[in-house]
N, C-alpha and C positions, 0 to 999 in steps of 0.2 A: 946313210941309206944302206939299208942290207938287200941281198940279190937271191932270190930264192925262184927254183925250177921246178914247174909242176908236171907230172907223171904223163903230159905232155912233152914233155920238155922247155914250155913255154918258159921266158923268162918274167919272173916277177918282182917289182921292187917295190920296197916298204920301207917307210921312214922308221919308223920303230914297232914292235909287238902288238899286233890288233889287240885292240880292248873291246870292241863290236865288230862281232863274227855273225854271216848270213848263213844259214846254209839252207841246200837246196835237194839234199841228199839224206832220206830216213836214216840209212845205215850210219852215215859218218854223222849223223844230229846226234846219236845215241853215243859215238865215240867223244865228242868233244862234252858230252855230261862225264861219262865215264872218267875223263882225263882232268875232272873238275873244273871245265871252262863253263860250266851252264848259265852261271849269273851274264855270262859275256855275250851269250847269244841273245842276238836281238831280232831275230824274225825267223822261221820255218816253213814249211810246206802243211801242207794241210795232212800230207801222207804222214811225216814225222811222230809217228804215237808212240814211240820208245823216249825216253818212259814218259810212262802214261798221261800225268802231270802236265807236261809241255800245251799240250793245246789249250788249257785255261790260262797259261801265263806265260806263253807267247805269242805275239802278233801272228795268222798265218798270212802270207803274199800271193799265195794260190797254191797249183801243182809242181809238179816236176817237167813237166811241158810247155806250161801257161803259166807265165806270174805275171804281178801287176807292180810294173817299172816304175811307176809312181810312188808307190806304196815303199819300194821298196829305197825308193830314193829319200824318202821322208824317214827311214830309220835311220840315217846317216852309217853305213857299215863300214867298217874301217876295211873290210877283206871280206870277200861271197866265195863260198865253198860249191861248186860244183860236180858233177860227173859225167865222162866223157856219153855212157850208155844212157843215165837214166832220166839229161835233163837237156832239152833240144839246143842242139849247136848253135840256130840261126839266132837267138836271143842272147847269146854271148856277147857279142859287140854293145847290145845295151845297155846289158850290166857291166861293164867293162868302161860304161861311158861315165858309171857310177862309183864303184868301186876296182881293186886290181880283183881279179877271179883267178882264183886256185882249180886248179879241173884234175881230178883222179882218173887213171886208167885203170881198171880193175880184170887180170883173166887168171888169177891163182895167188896161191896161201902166199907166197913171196911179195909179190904188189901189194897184198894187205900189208902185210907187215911193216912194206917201204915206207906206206902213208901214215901208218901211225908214227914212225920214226918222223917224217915228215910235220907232221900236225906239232909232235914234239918241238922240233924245230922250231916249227914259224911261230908259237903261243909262249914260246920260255917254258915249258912242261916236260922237259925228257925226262926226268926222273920216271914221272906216274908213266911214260909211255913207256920208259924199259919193261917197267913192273908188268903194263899189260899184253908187251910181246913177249915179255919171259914165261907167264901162264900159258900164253896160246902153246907158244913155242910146246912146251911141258904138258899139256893136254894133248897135242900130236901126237907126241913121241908116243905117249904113255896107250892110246886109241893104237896108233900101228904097229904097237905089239900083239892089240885086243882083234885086233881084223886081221892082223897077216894068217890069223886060225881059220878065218872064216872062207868060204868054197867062194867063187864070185856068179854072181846071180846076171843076169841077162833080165835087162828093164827099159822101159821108157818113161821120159818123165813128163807129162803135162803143165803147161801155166796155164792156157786161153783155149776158150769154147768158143764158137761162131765168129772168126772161123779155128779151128781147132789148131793149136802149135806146142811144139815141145821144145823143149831144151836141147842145143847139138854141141857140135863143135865147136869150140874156142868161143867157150862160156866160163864164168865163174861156177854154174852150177855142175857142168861136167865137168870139172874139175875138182869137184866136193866129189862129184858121183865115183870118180876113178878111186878117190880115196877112200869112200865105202866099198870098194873093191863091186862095184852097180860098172856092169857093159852096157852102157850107153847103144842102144840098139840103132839110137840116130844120128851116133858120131860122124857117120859118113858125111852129112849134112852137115851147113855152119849157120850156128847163131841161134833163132829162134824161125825157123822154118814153117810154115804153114801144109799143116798134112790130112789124108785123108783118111777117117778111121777105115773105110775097108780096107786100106794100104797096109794096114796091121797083123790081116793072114798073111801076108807075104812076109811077113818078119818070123813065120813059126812063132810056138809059143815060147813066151815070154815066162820069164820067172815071176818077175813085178811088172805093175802100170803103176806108177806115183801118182797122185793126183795132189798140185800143189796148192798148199791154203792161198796162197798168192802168185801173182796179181788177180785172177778169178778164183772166185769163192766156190770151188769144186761141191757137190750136194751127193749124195746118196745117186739120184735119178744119172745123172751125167755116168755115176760109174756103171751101172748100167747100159747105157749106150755102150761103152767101150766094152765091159763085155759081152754082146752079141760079138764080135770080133776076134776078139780075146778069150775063148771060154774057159782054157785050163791055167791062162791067170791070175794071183792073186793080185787087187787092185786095192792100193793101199794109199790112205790119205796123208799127205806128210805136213808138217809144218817148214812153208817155203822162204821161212826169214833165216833157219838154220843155215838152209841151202844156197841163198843168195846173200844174205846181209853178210858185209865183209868189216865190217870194224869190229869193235869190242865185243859182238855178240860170238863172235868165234868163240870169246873164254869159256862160254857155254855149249859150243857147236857139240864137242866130242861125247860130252856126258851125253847128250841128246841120239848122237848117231848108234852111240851103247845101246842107251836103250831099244830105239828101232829095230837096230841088228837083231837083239834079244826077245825081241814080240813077232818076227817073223816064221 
């Protein structure tokens, strides 16, 4: 029996190396392909479209919210991958009635890291997992050379419309934000706070408004709205898997934030 602790702390014990893995978590589905576990994965979210492939050839169980205990019981999983944010607390005891659950805490590039050191661990994979913290790792460095040039811009960043919320404090995405050298205009706040665009003139202008491709699908018209607000802001569309997804898509985070920086 081996004793493994998840990012909770919780303690987990496993007779030996899952060979049927759940997960319940886009970012981490896409890490454990990355780290060559995919044949091992036996059921997903319906969110999980990294990479692309997966929904024709794996089962999905439902959301990240809602899944179906049944379904999920009948893929026999040796181990369900969790997240503390993105997959509701009160259904842990069910899946836990099923399988042991791994649950990630995720609020900076550190906690990434940890989990993939982690995933290492529990799957007998460290090797591929060194390889893909040593790239992050080396994409950092190599980005906070390329930004420490750049002036820091005053922004807000959008997920949700009706009712409208951003990204604040003790988030993973304000913590992407700081390292785009992006002043979080709503740090003062925590989490995902619910605001009101006239609230906006009182912020002065803005450098940036982000409008993120995810969890709402931000349109032309929406950035609009925010400009009557905002009128000497630029209001720019980002892509929000850079900003939030925290497994293996980091390897590509930095290239990504280059480019941004450099079309502004």
């Amino acid at each position: 029996m081996k004793t493994f602790q998840d990012q909770l702390n919780r303690t987990i014990h496993l007779k030996s190396t899952p060979k049927r893995i759940l997960s319940l978590v886009p970012s981490q589905t896409e890490l454990l392909c990355d780290l060559g576990l995919e044949d091992a994965i036996v059921g997903i979210t319906k969110f999980c479209v990294h990479p692309i492939h997966l929904k024709d050839t794996k089962p999905s169980v439902g959301g990240t919210k809602q899944v179906n205990l049944n379904k999920i019981k009948a893929l026999l999983p040796d181990i369900i991958l969790c997240n503390k944010e993105e997959n509701a607390l009160d259904m842990i005891s069910g899946l836990e009635a099923i399988a042991p659950v791994h649950i990630s805490d995720i609020y900076c590039l550190e906690d990434s890291l940890n989990l993939i050191t982690a995933y290492g661990d529990l799957f007998s994979c460290q090797e591929r997992a060194v390889e893909i913290s040593d790239e992050i790792r080396f994409n950092l460095k190599d980005f906070q050379k390329y930004i420490a040039e750049k002036s820091v811009l005053r922004v807000a960043y959008f997920i949700w419309r009706n009712p409208w919320m951003v990204a604040a404090n003790n988030t993973f995405i304000n913590h992407l934000l700081k390292l785009n050298r992006f002043e979080n205009t709503y740090a003062h706040l925590e989490r995902y706070p619910e605001v009101e665009l006239k609230d906006l003139e009182s912020q002065g202008n803005l450098d940036l408004v982000l409008l993120s491709s995810e969890p709402f699908p931000f349109k032309d018209k929406h950035a609009l709205e925010i400009k009557k607000h905002q009128k000497e802001s630029k209001i720019v569309f980002v892509d929000g898997e850079y900003f939030s997804w925290y497994g293996s898509r980091l390897m590509k985070a930095f290239r990504y934030f280059k480019s941004l920086r450099s079309h502004l």
